[in-house]
C-alpha positions as CSV (number, residue, x, y, z in Angstrom):
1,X,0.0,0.0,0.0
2,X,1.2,3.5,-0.3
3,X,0.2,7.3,0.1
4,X,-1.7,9.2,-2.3
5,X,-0.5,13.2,-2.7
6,X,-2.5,15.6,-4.3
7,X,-1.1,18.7,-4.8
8,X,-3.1,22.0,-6.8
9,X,-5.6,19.8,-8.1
10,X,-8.0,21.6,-11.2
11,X,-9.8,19.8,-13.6
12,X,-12.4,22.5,-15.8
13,X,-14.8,20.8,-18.8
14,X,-15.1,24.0,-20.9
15,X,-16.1,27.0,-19.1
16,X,-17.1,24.7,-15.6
17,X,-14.7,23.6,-13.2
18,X,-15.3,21.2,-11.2
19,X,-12.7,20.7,-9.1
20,X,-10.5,23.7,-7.8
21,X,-7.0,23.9,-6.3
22,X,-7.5,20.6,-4.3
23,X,-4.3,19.0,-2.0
24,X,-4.4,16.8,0.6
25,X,-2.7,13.3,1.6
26,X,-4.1,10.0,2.1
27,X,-1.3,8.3,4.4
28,X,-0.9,4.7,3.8
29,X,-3.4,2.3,5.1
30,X,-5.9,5.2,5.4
31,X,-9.6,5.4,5.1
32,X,-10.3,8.7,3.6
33,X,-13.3,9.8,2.8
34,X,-14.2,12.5,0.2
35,X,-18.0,13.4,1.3
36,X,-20.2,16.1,-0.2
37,X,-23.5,16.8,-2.3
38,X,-24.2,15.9,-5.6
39,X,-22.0,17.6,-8.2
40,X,-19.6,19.2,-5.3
41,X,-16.6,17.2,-7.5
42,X,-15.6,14.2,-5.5
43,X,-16.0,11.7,-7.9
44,X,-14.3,13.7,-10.5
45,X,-11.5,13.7,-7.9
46,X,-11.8,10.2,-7.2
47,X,-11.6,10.0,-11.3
48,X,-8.2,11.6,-11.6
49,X,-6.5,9.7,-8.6
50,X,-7.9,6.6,-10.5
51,X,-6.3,8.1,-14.3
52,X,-10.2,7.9,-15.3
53,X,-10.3,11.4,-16.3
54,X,-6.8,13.5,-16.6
55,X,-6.1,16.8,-14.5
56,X,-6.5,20.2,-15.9
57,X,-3.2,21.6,-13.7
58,X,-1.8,20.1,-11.0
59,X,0.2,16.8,-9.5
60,X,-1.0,13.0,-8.0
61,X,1.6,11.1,-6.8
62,X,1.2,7.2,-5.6
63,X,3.7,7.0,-3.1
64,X,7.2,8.5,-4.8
65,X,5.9,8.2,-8.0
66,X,4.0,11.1,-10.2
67,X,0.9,9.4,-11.6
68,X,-0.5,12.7,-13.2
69,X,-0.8,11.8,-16.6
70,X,-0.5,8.0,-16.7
71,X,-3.5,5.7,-17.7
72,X,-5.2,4.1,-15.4
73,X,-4.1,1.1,-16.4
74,X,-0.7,2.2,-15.7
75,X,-1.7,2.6,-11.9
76,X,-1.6,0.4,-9.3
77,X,-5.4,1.0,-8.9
78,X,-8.3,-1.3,-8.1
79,X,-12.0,0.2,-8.5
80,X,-15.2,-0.1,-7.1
81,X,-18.2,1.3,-8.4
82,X,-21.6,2.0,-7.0
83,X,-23.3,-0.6,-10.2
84,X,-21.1,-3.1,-9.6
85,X,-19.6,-3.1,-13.2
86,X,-19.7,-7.4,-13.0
87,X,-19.9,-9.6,-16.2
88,X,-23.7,-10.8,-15.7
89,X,-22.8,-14.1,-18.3
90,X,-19.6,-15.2,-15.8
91,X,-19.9,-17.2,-12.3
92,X,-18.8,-15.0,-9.2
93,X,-15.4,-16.9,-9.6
94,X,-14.8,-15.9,-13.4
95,X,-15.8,-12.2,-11.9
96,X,-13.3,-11.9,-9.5
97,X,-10.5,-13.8,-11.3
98,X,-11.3,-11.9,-14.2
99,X,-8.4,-8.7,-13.7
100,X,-6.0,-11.4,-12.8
101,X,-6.6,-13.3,-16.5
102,X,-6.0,-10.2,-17.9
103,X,-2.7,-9.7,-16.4
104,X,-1.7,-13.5,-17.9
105,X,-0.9,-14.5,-14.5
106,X,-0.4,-18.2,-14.1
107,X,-3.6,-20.4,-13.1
108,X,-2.7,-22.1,-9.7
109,X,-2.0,-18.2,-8.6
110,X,-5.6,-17.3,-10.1
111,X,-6.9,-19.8,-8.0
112,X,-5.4,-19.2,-4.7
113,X,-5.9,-15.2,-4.6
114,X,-9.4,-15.5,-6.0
115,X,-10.0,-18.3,-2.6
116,X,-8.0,-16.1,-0.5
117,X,-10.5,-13.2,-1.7
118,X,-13.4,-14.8,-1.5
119,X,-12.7,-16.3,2.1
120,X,-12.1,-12.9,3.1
121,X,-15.1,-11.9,1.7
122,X,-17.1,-14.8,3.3
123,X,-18.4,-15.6,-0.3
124,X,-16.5,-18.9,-1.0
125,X,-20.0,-20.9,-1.0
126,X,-21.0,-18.7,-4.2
127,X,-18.2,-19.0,-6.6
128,X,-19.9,-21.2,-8.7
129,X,-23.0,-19.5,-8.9
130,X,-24.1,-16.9,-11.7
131,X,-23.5,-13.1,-10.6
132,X,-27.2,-12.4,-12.3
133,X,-28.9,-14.6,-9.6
134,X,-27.0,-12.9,-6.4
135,X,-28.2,-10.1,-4.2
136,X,-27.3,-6.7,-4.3
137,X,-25.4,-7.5,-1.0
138,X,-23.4,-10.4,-2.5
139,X,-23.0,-8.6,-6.2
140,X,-21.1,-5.5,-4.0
141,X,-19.4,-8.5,-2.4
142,X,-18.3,-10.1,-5.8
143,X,-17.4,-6.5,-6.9
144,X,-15.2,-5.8,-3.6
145,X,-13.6,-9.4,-4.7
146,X,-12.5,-8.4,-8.2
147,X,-10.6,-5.1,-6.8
148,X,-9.3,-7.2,-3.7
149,X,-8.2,-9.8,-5.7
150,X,-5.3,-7.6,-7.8
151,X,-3.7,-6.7,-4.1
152,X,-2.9,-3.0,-5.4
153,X,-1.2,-0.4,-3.5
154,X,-4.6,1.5,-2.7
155,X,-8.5,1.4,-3.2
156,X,-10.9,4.2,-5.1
157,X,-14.7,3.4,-4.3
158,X,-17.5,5.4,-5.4
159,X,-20.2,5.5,-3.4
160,X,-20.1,1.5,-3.6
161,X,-23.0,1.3,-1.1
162,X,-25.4,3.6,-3.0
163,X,-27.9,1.1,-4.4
164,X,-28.6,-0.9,-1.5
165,X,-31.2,0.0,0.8
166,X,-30.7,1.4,4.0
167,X,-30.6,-1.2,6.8
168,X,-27.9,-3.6,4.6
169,X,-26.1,-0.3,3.8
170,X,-25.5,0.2,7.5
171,X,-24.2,-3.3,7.7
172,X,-21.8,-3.5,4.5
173,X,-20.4,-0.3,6.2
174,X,-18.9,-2.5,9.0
175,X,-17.9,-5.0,7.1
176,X,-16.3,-2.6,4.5
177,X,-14.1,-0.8,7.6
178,X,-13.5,-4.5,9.3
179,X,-12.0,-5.4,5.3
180,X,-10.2,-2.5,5.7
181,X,-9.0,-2.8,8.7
182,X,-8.2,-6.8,7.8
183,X,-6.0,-5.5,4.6
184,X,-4.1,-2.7,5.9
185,X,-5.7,-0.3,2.7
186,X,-5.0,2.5,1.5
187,X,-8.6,3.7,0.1
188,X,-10.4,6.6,-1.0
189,X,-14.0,6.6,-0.6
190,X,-16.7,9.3,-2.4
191,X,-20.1,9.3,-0.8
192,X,-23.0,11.7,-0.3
193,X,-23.9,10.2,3.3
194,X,-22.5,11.9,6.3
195,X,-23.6,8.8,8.0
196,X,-21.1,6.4,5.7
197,X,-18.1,8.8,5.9
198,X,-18.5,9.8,10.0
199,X,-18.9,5.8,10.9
200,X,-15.9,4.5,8.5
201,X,-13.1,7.4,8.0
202,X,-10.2,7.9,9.7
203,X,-9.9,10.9,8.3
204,X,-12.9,13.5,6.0
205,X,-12.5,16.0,3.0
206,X,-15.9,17.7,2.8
207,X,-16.4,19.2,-0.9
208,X,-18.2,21.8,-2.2
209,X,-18.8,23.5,-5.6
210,X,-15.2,21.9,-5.9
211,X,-13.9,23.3,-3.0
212,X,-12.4,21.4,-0.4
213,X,-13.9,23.2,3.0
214,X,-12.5,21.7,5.6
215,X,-10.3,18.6,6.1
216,X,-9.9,16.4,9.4
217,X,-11.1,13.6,11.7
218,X,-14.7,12.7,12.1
219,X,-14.8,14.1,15.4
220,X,-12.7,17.1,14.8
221,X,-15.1,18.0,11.3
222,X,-18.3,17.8,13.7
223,X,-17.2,19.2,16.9
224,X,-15.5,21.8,15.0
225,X,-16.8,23.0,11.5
226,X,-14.9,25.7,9.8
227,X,-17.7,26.8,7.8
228,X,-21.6,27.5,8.1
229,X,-21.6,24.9,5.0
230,X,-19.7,22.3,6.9
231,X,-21.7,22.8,10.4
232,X,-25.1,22.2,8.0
233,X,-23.8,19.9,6.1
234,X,-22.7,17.5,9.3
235,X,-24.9,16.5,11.7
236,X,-28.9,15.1,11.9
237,X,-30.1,17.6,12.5
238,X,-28.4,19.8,11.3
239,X,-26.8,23.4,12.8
240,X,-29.1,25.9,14.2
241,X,-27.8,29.1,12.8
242,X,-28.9,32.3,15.2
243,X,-28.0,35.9,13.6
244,X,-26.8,38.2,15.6
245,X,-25.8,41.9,15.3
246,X,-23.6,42.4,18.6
247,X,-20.5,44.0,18.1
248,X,-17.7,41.8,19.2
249,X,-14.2,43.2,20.4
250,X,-11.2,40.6,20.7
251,X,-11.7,39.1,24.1
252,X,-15.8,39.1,24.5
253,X,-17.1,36.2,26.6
254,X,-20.6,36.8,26.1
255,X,-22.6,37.6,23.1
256,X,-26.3,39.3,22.7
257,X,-29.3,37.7,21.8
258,X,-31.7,39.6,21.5
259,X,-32.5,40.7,24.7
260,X,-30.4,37.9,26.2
261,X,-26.6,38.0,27.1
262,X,-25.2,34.4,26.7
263,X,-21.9,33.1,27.6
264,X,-19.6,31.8,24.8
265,X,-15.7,31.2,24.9
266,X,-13.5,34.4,24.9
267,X,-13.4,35.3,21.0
268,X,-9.7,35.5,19.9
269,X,-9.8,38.0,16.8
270,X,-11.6,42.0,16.7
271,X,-14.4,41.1,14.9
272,X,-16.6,44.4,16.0
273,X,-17.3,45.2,12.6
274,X,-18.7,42.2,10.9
275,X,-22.6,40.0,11.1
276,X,-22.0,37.1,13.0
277,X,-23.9,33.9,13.5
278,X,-24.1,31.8,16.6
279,X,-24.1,28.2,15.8
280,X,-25.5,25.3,18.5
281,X,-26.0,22.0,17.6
282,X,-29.6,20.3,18.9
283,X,-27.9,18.0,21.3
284,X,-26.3,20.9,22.8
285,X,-29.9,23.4,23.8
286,X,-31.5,22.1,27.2
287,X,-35.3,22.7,27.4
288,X,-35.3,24.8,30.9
289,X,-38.9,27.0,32.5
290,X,-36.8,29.6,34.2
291,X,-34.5,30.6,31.4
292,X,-34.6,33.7,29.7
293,X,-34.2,33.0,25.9
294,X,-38.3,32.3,25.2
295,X,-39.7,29.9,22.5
296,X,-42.8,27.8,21.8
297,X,-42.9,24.4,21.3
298,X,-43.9,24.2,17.0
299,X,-42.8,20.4,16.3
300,X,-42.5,17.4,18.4
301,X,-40.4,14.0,16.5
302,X,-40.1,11.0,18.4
303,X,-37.3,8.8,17.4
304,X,-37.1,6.1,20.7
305,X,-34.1,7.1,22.1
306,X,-34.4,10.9,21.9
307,X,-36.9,13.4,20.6
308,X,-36.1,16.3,18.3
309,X,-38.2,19.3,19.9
310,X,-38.8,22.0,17.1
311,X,-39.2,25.7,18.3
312,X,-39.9,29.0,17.5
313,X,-37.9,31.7,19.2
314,X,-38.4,35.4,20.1
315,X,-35.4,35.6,17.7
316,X,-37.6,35.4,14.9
317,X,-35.8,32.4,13.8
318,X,-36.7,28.6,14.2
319,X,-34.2,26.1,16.3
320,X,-34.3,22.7,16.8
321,X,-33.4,20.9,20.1
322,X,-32.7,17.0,20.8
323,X,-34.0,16.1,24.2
324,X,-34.3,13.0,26.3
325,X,-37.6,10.9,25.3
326,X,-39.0,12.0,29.0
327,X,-39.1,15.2,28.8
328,X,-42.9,16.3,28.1
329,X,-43.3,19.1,25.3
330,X,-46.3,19.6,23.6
331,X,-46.8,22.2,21.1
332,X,-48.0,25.8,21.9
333,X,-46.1,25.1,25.0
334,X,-43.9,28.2,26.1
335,X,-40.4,27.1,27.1
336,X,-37.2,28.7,28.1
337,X,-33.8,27.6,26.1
338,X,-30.2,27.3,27.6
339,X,-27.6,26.9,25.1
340,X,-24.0,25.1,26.1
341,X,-21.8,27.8,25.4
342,X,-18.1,25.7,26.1
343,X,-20.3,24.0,22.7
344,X,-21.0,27.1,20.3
345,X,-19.3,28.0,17.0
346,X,-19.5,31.6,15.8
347,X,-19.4,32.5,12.3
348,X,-19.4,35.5,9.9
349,X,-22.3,35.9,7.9
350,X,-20.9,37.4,5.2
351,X,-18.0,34.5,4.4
352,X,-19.5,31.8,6.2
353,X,-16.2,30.9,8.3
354,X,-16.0,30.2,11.7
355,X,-14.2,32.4,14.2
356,X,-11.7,31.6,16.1
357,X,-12.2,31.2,20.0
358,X,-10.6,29.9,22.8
359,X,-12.5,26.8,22.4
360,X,-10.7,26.3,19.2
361,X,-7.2,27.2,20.8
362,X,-7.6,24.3,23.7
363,X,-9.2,22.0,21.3
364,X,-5.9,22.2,18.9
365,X,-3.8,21.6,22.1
366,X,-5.7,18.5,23.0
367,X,-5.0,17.3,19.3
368,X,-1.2,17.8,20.1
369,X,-1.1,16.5,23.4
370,X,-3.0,13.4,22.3
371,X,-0.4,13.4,19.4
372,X,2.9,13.4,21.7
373,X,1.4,10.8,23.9
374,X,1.2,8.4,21.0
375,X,4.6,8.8,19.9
């Protein structure tokens, strides 16, 4: 396995571009996820590390080597895509064995990767069975087989789980991150569902209009989103997004809501003279009679282990709140709101970055702390 470089990435069809000064690294034996909406330009990404579609400017290297303009065939590449791509007329062994034939290699090989695949793959009862007769489950089984089966230096998948429906999707994801985890891969993985990328990535590039926004951990990306895009983007539900028109100097612990003073870290940059927004996750608003920030109760969701409580504020803007299942709200009920402020994120309305607090300056010593400890 290897590392994968990117470095200044472009690729433009005509007058579009669709992806735009991209660079990151996948280290090797990473799972790195490239997550955003439709047409945000992760699989065209994904495209160009695979030598599917060729750069406009810019550099891909697979480990020491400059890939940039080589065919994919010319990579040490294996593919998975979201149709499974299989030969419907061949068993699931001719499938898998199928890139190794290619490749001329001898038959006794053949034979013991495609077992040693298919073993890994718990599939070895079904190599003699017709791929047109299997599941969708199995067929994405047969499909991981034929990539596995090459042993290349990393993995692209895109959005490999797409077609199946939502219970088995959940479950190929754990298998997919136990495969993973079995084969020491290198892979790059494009998908649409924050759900795929938060429960299998070691480490998330969230993408928009071709832009990579922010780059980091699962945990990192959600706790701390560097854009009102990212904070939306993440999390079910989403964001709640409160503008506010309080002046901030550098230094302010406490910002104005309305009527309402709430506490927030200390704000580390002057930013006096621009709109902000206060961000608060649901999980982080507690439903409380006494306190001063007002809203009624518009929406009630019950989803068995929580309940998302919809409300409208005296803000003039709608929040949403996940609560524990036993706390009674019914709607036209008046409530009071606390908001966690060690939790908030504040960002400028006009960019849609975050600002800087002291939140972010302990959370980034953490990371190095945590770091040194492991060497």
């Amino acid at each position: 396995m290897a590392e994968i470089r990117i470095q200044n990435l472009n690729k433009a069809f005509a007058e579009f571009t669709a992806v735009k000064d991209s660079s990151f690294v996948v280290n090797d034996g990473e799972f790195f996820c490239l997550l955003g909406p439709s047409g945000c330009g992760k699989t065209t990404t994904l495209r160009m590390i695979a030598g599917l579609e060729l750069p406009t400017s810019g550099q891909i290297f697979l480990g020491d080597e400059d890939v940039t303009f080589k065919r994919a065939s010319a990579r040490d590449i294996a593919f998975v895509f979201q149709m499974f791509a299989l030969y419907p007329h061949m068993s699931v062994r001719q499938n898998i064995a199928f890139p190794l034939v290619s490749q001329g290699m001898p038959r006794v090989e053949i034979a013991e990767r495609v077992a040693q695949a298919a073993n890994t793959l718990h599939i070895s009862h079904l190599l003699n069975m017709s791929v047109s007769g299997l599941t969708s489950g199995d067929r994405q089984r047969v499909a991981l087989g034929r990539a596995i089966v090459r042993q290349p230096m990393a993995f692209m998948m895109d959005e490999p789980l797409g077609a199946l429906d939502a219970e088995f999707r959940e479950l190929m994801c754990q298998e997919l991150r136990a495969l993973h985890d079995r084969l020491h891969a290198t892979t790059v993985y494009v998908t649409h569902d924050q759900r795929e990328a938060m429960s299998m990535a070691d480490k998330i590039a969230i993408m928009n209009q071709g832009v990579i926004e922010q780059l980091g951990a699962p945990q990192e990306i959600y706790e701390r989103p560097a854009s009102v895009f990212v904070a939306d983007f993440m999390g079910s539900p989403s964001m709640n997004f409160i503008p506010t028109h309080t002046a901030l100097a550098r230094g302010a612990t406490s910002i104005q809501l309305g009527s309402v003073a709430v506490d927030m870290p200390a704000v580390c940059d002057d930013v006096s003279q621009r709109q902000l927004l206060y961000g608060v996750r649901p999980e982080h608003i507690r439903l409380a009679s006494d306190a001063p920030l007002r809203a009624e109760v518009v929406g009630v969701e019950y989803l068995g282990n929580c309940q998302v409580i919809t409300l409208n504020t005296a803000l003039n803007c709608v929040v949403r709140a996940k609560v524990d299942v036993d706390i009674r709200a019914v709607r036209g009920d008046q409530v009071g709101l606390e908001l966690d402020a060690s939790e908030m994120t504040l960002f400028d309305q006009a960019s849609g970055r975050a600002i800087r607090t002291a939140r972010d300056d302990l959370a980034v010593e953490a990371i190095g702390t945590r770091k040194a400890a492991h060497g």
